[in-house]
C-alpha positions as CSV (number, residue, x, y, z in Angstrom):
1,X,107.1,188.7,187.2
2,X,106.6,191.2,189.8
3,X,104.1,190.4,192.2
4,X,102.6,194.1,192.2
5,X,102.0,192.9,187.6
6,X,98.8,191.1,187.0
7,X,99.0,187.4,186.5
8,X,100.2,186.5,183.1
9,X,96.7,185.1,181.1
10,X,94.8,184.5,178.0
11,X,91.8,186.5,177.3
12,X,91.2,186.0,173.7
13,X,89.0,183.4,174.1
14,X,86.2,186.2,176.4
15,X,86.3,187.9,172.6
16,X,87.1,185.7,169.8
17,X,84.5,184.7,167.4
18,X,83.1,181.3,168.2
19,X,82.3,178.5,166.4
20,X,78.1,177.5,166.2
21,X,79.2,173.6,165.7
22,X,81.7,174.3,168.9
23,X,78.8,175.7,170.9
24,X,76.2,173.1,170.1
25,X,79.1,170.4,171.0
26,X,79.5,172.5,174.1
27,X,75.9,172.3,175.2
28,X,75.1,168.8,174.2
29,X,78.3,167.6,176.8
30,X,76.6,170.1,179.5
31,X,73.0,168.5,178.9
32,X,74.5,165.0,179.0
33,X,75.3,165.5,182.8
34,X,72.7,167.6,183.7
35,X,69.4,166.4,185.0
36,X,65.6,167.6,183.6
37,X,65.1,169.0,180.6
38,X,67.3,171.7,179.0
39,X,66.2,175.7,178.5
40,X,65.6,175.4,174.6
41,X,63.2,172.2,175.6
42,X,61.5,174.0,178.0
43,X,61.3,177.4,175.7
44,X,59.7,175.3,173.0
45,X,57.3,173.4,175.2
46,X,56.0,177.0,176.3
47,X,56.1,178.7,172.9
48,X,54.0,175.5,171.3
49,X,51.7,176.0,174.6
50,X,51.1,179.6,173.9
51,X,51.2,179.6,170.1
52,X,49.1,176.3,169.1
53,X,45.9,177.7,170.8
54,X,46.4,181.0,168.9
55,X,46.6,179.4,166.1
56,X,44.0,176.7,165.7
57,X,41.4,177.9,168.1
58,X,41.4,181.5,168.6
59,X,41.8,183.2,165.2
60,X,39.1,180.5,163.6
61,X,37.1,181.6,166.6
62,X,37.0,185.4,166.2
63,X,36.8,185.1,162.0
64,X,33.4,183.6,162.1
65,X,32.0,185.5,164.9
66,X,33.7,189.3,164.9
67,X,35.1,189.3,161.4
68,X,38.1,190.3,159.4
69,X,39.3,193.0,161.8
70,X,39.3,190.4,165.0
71,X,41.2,188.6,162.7
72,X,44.1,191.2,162.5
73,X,44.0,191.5,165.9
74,X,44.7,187.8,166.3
75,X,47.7,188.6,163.6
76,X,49.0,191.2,165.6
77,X,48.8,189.4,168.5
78,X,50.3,186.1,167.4
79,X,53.3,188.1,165.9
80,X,54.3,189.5,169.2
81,X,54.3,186.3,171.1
82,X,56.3,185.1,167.9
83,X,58.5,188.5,168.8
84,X,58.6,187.3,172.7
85,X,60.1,183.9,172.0
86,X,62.1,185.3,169.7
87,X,63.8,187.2,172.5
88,X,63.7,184.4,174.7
89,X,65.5,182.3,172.6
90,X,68.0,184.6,171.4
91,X,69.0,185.3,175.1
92,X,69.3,181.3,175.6
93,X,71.5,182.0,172.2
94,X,73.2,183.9,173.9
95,X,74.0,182.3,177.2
96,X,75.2,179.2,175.7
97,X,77.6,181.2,174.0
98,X,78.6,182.8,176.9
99,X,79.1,179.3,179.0
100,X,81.4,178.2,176.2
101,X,83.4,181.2,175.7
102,X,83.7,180.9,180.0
103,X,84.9,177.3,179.3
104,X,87.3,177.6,176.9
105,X,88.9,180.9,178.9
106,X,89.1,178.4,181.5
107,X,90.9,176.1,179.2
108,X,93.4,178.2,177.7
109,X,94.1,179.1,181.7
110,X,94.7,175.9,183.1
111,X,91.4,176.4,184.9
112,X,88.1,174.5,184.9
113,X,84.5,175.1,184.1
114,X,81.6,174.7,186.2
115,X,78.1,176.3,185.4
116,X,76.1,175.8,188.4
117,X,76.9,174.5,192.4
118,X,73.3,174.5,194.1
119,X,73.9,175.6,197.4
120,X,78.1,175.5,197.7
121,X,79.7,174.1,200.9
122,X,82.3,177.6,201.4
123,X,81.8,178.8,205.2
124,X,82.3,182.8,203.8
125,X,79.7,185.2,205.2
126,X,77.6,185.4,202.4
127,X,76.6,181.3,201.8
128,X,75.3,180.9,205.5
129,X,72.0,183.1,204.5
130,X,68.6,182.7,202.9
131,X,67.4,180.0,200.5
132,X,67.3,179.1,197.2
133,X,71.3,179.7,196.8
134,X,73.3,178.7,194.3
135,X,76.8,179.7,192.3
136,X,77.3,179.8,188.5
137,X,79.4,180.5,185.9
138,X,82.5,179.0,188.1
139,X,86.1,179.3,186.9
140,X,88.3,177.4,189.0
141,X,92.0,176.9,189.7
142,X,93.8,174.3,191.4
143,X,97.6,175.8,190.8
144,X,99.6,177.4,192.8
145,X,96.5,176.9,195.1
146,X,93.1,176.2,195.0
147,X,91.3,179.8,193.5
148,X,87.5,179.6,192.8
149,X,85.7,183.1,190.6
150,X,82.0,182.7,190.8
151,X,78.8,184.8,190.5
152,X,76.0,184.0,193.8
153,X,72.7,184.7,194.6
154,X,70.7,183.6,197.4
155,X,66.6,184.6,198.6
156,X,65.4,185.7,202.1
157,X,61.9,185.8,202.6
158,X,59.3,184.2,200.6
159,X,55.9,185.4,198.1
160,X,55.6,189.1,197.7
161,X,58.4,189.6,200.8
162,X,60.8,187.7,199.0
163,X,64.1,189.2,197.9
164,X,67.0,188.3,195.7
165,X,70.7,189.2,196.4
166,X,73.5,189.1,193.9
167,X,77.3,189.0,194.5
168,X,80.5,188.5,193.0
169,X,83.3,186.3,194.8
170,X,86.4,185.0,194.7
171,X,87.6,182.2,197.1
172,X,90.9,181.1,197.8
173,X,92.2,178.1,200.2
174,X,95.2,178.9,202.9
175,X,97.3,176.7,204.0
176,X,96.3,177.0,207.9
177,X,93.0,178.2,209.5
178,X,93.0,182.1,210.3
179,X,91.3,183.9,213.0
180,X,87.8,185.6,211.0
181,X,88.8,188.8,210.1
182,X,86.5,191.2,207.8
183,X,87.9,194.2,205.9
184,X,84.6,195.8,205.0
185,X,85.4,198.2,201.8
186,X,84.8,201.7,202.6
187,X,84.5,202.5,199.0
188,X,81.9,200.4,198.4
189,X,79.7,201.3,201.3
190,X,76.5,204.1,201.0
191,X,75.0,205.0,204.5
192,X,76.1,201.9,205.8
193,X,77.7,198.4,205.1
194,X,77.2,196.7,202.2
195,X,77.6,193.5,203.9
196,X,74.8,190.6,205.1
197,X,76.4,190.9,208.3
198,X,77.4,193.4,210.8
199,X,79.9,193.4,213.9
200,X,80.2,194.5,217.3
201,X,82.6,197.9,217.4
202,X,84.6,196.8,219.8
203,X,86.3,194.2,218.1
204,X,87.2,197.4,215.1
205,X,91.1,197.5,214.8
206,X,92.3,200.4,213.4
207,X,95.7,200.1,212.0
208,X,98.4,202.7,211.1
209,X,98.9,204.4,207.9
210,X,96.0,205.5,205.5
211,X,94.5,202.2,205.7
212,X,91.3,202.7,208.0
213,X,90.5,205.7,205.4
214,X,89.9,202.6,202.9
215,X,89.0,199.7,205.0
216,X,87.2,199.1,208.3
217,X,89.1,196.0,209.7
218,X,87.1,193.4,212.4
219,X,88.8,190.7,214.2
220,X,88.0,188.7,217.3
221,X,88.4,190.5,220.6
222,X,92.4,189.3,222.1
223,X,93.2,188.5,218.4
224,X,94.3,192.0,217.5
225,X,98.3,190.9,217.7
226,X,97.4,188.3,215.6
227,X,95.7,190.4,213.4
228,X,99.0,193.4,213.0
229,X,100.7,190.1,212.2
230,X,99.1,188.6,209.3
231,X,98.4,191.9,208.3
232,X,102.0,194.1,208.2
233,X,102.3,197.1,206.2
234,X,103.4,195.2,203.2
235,X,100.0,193.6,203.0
236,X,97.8,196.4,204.1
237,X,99.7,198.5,200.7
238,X,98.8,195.7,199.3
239,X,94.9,195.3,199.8
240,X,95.1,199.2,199.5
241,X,96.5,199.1,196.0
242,X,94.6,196.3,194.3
243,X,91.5,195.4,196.8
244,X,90.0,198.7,197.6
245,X,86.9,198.2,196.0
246,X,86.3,194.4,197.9
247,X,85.5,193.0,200.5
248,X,87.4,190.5,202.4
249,X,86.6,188.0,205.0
250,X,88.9,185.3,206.7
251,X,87.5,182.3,207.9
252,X,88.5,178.6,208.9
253,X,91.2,178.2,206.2
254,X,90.0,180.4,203.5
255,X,90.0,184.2,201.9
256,X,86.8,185.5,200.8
257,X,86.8,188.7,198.3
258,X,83.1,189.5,197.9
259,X,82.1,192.8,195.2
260,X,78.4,193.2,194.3
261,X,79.1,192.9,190.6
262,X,79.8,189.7,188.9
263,X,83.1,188.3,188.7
264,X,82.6,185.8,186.5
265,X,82.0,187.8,183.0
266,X,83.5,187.9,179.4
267,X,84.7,191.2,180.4
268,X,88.7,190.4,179.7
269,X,89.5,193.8,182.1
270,X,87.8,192.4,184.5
271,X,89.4,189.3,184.1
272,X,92.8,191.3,184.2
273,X,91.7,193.2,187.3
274,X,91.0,190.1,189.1
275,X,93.7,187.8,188.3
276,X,96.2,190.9,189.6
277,X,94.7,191.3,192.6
278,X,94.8,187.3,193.3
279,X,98.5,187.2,192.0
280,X,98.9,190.0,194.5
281,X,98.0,189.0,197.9
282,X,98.9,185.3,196.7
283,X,102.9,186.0,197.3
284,X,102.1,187.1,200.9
285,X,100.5,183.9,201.9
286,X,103.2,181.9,202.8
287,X,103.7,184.3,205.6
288,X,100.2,183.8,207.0
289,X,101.0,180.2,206.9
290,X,103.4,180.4,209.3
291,X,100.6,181.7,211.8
292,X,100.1,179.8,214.8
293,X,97.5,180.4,217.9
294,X,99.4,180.1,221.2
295,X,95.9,179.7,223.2
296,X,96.5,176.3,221.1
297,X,99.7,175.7,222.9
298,X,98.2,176.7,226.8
299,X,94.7,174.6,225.6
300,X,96.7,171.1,225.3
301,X,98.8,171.7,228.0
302,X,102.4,170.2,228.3
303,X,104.0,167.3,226.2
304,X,103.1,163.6,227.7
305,X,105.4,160.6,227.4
306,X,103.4,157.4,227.3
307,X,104.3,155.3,230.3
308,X,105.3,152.3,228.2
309,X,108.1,154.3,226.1
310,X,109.9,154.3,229.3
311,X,113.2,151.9,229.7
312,X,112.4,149.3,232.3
313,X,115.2,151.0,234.9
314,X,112.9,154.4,234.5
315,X,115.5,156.7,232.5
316,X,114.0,158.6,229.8
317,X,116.4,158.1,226.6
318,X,115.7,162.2,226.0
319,X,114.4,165.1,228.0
320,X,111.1,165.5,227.5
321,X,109.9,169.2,226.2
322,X,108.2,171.2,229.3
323,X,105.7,171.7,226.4
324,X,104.7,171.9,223.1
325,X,106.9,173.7,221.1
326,X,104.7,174.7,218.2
327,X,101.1,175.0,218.4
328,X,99.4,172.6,216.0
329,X,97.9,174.4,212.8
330,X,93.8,175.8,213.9
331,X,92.2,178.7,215.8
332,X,91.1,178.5,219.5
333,X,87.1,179.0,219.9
334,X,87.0,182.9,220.9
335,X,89.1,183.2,217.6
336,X,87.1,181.4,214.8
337,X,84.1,183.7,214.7
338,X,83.3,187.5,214.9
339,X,80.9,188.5,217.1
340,X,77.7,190.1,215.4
341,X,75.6,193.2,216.4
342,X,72.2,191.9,217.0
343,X,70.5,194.6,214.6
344,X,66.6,193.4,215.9
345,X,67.3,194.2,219.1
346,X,68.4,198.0,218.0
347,X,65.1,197.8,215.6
348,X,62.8,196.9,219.1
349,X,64.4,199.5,221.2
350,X,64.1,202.3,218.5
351,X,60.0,201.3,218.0
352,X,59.7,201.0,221.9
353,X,61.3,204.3,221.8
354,X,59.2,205.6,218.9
355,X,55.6,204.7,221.0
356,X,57.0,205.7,224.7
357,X,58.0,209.5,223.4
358,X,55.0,210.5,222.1
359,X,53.4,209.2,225.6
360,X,55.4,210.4,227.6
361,X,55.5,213.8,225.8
362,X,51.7,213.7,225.6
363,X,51.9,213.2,229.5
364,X,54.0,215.9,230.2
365,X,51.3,218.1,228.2
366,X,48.7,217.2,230.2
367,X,50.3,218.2,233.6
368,X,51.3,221.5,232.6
369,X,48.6,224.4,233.2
């Protein structure tokens, strides 16, 4: 199949109707190794807790003392707290479903299912901040390589200054460690990045073609060579064609495409969308595994010969190589992380700026005539 096609998948179970005995199955195996008490339990508890007093206390309450019309009033009320767990529990309906239609897509994929990772161990940009972070509704894929869709939030701040963040990603493991490079999606952007994180301008790299008019690409200051080589024109058409809308980060041995709508959904053109623009860039990365950092090489210095693989007259059996000659898989230290604008520091100068002016114009004022 060509690689520019999207990969070949089933999407029929996103949109088939599903069977309620199939479901309950379903969410009986997930409670069985989960921990604590499952969302119907807990949307029962707080019904009975709301309902029962309502019932037995309150309405016998206002009948003998207001009357008949506090009575109604009870009615009324009691029926929408009826109509509120209603809702509630339809929605719990309705996530369940939506777990086991994500598990069986899986399935028919040759994927897996996993409905929650508190706090997941992936070194990407966005799973480095805040609290309270966590992935769910995980589809993953161990063939040809390791391929993980998920939906993330995390929290920064805490009480009424708290604030909760909401991405999309997809990761996918490399077969070497890359320098970090970021193609931050211009299409995506408003005023300014839509990123967590933002980077020093020197270490931009614009790159020929149309592509800066879609991407702004970061890498490490001395890496830019290494950069034009993972990333040849081939690959830029590439992240052009199918990527536009995402971001990308490199990092350690891993690609990151971040979006800040969920990727994990029972939309099947999503789906569609998604597994072409893995299928994609996928073909290209047995080129990137053939990168290798020469500041590795110059770091560990020249091949040594242990003293006691020497023959007892002195004579090597081979020439030993002057050095190494392939540098072992891995990044050298200036390599393995951008450098990031220190945005407080711009914030203090501009508030500084905000109370000198004023003074200074005020100052000025006075010392004219």
């Amino acid at each position: 199949m060509p690689a520019s096609q999207p990969l070949a998948f089933d999407p029929r179970p996103l949109t088939d109707p599903v069977d309620p005995k199939a479901v309950s199955a379903f969410v009986r195996a997930a409670q069985s190794t989960r921990r604590g008490p499952s969302a119907g339990l807990i949307v029962g508890i707080v019904g009975g807790a709301i309902a029962l007093p309502v019932l037995l206390v309150l309405v016998p309450l206002l009948f003998t003392v207001v009357g008949p019309f506090a009575l109604l009033g009870a009615v009324v009320l009691g029926a929408l707290i009826a109509g509120i767990i209603a809702i509630i529990v339809s929605a719990q309906r309705r996530g369940r479903i939506a777990r086991y239609r994500l598990s069986t897509f899986a399935a028919a994929n040759n994927m897996t299912y996993i409905d929650r990772i508190d706090a997941p161990p992936l070194p990407g940009m966005i799973f480095q901040i805040g609290h309270s972070r966590r992935a769910d509704r995980i589809v993953r894929g161990l063939s040809p390589r390791f391929v993980e869709f998920g939906n993330y939030q995390y929290t920064t701040g805490s009480g009424e200054d708290s604030n909760t963040y909401n991405w999309g990603y997809i990761a996918v493991k490399l077969d070497v460690p890359l320098p970090n490079i970021v193609l931050d999606a211009l299409g995506n952007n408003s005023f300014r990045t839509n990123l967590p994180a933002a980077f020093r301008k020197d270490q931009r790299l614009s790159l020929e073609g149309d592509f800066d008019r879609y991407f702004s690409l970061y890498c490490p200051a001395g890496y830019e060579q290494d950069a034009l080589y993972l990333f040849t024109p081939d690959i830029l058409a590439r992240f052009i064609d199918h990527a536009a809308e995402l971001d990308v980060e490199i990092v350690d041995d891993w690609m990151f495409l971040y979006t800040k709508r969920k990727v994990s959904t029972l939309d099947p053109q999503t789906w569609a969308w998604l597994f072409g623009v893995v299928g994609a860039l996928m073909t290209k990365f047995d080129q990137w595994a053939r990168w290798r950092d020469d500041r590795l090489r110059a770091s560990h210095g020249p091949a040594a010969v242990p003293a006691a693989a020497a023959p007892a007259g002195g004579a090597l059996p081979f020439a030993a190589p002057a050095g190494m000659l392939t540098p072992p898989a891995g990044v050298a230290a200036p390599g393995r992380r951008l450098k990031r604008r220190r945005t407080w520091l711009i914030i203090v100068v501009a508030l500084v700026a905000l109370w000198i002016i004023p003074m200074f114009i005020t100052g000025v004022m006075n010392l004219l005539p």
